[in-house]
N, C-alpha and C positions, 0 to 999 in steps of 0.2 A: 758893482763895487767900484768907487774912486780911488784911485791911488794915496795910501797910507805913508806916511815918513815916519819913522821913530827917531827918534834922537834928546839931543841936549843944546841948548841952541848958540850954546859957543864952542860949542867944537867946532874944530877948523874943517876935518871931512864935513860934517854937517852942514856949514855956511857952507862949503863949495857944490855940497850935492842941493842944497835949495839953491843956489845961486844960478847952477845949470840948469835944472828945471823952469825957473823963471824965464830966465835968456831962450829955453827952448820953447816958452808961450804953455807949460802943463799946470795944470791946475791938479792942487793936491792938496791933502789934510795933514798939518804935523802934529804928530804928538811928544809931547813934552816930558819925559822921561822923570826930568824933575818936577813938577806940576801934579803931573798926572799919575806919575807913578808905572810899573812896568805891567799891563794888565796881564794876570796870570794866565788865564784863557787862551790869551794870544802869545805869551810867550813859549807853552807847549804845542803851539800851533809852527813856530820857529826851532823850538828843539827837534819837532818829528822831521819838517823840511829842512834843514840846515845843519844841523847834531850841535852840541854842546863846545864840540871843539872848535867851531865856526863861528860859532858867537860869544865865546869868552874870549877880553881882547886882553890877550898876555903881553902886551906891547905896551900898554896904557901904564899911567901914574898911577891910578885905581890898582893894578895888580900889582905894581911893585913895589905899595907900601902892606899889601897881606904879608901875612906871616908863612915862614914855609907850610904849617901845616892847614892854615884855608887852601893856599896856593894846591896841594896836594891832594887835596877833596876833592878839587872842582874838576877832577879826572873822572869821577863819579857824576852821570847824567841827574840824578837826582840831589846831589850834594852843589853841581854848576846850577841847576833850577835855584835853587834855596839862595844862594851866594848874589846871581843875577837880580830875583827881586829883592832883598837885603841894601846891595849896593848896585843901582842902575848903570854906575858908571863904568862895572866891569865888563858891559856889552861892547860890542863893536858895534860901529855907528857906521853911518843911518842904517838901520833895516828898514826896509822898504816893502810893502804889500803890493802888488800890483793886480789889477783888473781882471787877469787871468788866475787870481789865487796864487801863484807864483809867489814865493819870496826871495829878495835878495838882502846879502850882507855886506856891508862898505859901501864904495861909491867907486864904480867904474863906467864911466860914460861910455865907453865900446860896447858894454852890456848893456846898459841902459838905454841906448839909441835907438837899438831896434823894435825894443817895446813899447816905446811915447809913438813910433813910427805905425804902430798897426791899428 
């Protein structure tokens, strides 16, 4: 398995998390959130590793143009599933797949170092 990117491809974490990768010589797949859409599959594959509260990004324009009561759902793992593929953008970006089945959420090269490294 190749290491996977999720994202959006103007988001600023996004650019800085390919941008490191690149600099660091990784070769990887991005996928396009917008394009491609959030594959379901894989998104319950992120809810079981990560929880719902890890990858709704409550910090985004995406969440803070919801209403309180989307907002108030997405407390509910299956109500944040539903919301997630609806509106892509209320993900935290990049999620990343890594080689090891591993998944990470956001972009912190301290975490990421050691895994391009093995």
């Amino acid at each position: 398995m190749a290491i996977t990117l999720y994202g959006i491809p103007n988001c600023d974490t996004v650019k800085k998390a390919r941008a490191w990768l690149a600099a660091s010589g990784v070769e990887y797949t991005f996928h396009d959130f917008r394009k491609g859409g959030v594959p379901a599959d894989r998104l319950d594959g992120w809810l079981a590793a990560a929880g719902a509260d890890r990858l709704v990004n409550r910090q985004g324009t995406t969440w803070r143009k919801l209403d309180a009561a989307a907002q108030s759902r997405a407390s509910d793992t299956a109500a944040a599933r539903a919301l997630m593929l609806e509106q892509p953008s209320v993900i935290k970006r990049p999620v990343v797949e890594w080689p090891d089945g591993a998944i990470t959420v956001g972009f912190d090269p301290a975490v990421w170092a050691p895994r391009i490294r093995t």
